[in-house]
C-alpha positions as CSV (number, residue, x, y, z in Angstrom):
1,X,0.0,0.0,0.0
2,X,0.9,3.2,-0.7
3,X,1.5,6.5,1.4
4,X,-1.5,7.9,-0.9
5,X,-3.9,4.9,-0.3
6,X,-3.0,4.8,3.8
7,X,-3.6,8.4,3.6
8,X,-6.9,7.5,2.3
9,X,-7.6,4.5,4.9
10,X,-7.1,6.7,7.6
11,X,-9.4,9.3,6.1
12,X,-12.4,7.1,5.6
13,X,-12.0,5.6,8.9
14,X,-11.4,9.0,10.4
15,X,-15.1,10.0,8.2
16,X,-16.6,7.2,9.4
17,X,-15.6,7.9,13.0
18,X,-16.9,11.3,12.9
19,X,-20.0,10.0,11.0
20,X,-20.7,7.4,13.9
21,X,-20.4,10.2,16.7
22,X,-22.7,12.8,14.6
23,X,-25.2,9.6,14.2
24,X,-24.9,9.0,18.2
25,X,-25.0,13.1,18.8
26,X,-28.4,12.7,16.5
27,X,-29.6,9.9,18.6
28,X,-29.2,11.1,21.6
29,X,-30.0,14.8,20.7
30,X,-33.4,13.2,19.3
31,X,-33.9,11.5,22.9
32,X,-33.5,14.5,25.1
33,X,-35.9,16.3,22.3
34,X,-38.9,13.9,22.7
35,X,-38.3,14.2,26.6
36,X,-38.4,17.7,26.3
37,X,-41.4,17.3,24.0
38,X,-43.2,14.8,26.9
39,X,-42.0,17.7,29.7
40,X,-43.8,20.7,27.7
41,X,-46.7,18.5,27.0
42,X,-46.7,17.7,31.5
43,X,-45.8,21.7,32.1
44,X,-49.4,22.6,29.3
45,X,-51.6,19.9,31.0
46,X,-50.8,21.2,34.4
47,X,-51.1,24.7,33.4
48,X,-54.4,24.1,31.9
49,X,-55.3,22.3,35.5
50,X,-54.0,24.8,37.3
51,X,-55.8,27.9,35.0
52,X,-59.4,25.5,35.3
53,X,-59.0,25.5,39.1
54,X,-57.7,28.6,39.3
55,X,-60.6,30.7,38.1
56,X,-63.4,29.2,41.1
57,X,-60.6,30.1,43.6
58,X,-60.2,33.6,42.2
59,X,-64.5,34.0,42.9
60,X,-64.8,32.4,45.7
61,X,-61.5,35.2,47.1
62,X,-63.5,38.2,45.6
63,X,-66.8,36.9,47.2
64,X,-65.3,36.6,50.2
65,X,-63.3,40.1,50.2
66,X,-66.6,41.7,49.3
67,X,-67.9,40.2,52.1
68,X,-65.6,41.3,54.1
69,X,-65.4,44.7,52.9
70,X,-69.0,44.6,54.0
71,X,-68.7,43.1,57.6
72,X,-65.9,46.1,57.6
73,X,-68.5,48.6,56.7
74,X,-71.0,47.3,59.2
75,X,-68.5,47.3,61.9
76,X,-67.5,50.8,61.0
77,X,-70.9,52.2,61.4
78,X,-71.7,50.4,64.8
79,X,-68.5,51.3,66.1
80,X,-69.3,55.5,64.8
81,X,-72.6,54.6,66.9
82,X,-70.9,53.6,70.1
83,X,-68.6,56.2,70.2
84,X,-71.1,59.0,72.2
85,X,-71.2,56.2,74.3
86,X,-68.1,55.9,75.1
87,X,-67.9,59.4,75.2
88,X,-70.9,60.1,77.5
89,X,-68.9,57.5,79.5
90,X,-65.8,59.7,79.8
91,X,-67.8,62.8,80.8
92,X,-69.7,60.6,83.2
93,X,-66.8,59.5,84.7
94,X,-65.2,63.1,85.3
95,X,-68.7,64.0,86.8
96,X,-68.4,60.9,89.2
97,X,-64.6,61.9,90.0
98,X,-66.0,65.9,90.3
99,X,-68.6,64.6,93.1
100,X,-66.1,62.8,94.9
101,X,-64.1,65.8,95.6
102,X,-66.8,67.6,96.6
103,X,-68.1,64.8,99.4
104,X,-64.7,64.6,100.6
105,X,-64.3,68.6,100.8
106,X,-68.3,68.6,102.4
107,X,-66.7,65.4,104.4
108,X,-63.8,67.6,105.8
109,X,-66.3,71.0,106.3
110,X,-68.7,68.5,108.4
111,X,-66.1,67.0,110.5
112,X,-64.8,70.5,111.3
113,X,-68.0,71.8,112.3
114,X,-69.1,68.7,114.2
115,X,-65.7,69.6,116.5
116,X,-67.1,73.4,116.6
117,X,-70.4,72.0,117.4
118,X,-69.1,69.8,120.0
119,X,-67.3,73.0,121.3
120,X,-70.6,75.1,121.1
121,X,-73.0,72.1,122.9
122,X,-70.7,72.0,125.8
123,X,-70.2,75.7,125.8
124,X,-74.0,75.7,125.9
125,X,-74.1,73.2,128.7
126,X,-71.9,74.9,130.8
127,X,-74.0,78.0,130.0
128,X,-77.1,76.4,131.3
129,X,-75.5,74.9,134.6
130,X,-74.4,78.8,135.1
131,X,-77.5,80.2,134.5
132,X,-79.3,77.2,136.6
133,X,-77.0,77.9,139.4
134,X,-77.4,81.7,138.9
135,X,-81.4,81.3,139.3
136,X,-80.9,78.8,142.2
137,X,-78.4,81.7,144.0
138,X,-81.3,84.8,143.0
139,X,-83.9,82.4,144.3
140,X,-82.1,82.2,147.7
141,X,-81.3,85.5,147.5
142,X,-85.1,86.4,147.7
């Protein structure tokens, strides 16, 4: 054999080499592109699953936030109503604190009259004993 026809040996072999590894590329590119085909097919189903329950879920969450918004409302408006109570409540509770100052101040004012009182009964007494003794003492004297 000849330098020419080795030359071309190892060419053919070296074609038929890259050939078989483009072929196996192609067969195994062709694998991963069906599984990819299956996966998209998976990801559209599930999607579509996912979209079909999707749509009573998203009623069902605006029902409910209108309700909501409407329980809001209501409690709003009672709360608006309450508040003169509340308020009366307050005031009512100043009043309550007002009178208690004035019973203890009317508490203090009695307390220090009763001692003046006290002073005043006996001075009285005394008074009257004088006076009883001063009759008895005219009455003799007569």
């Amino acid at each position: 054999m000849s330098g020419a026809e080795v030359a071309g040996v190892i060419a053919a072999v070296a074609f038929l080499i890259i050939a078989l590894a483009v072929a196996i590329i192609a067969i195994r590119l062709s694998g991963v592109t069906k599984e990819i085909k299956q996966t998209v097919t998976e990801v559209n189903h599930t999607l579509d699953t996912v979209n079909g329950e999707i749509k009573p879920l998203t009623n069902e969450i605006e029902a409910l936030l209108t309700k909501s918004n409407v329980l809001l409302n209501d409690v709003n408006g009672k709360v608006a109503a309450i508040d003169p109570v509340f308020t009366a409540i307050g005031e009512l509770g100043e009043s309550v604190s007002d009178l208690n100052t004035s019973t203890r101040n009317l508490a203090t004012k009695v307390k220090g009259g009763a001692k003046s009182g006290t002073k005043v009964a006996v001075a009285a007494k005394v008074g009257q004993k004088a006076m009883s003794l001063f009759s008895k003492t005219k009455d003799t004297e007569r």
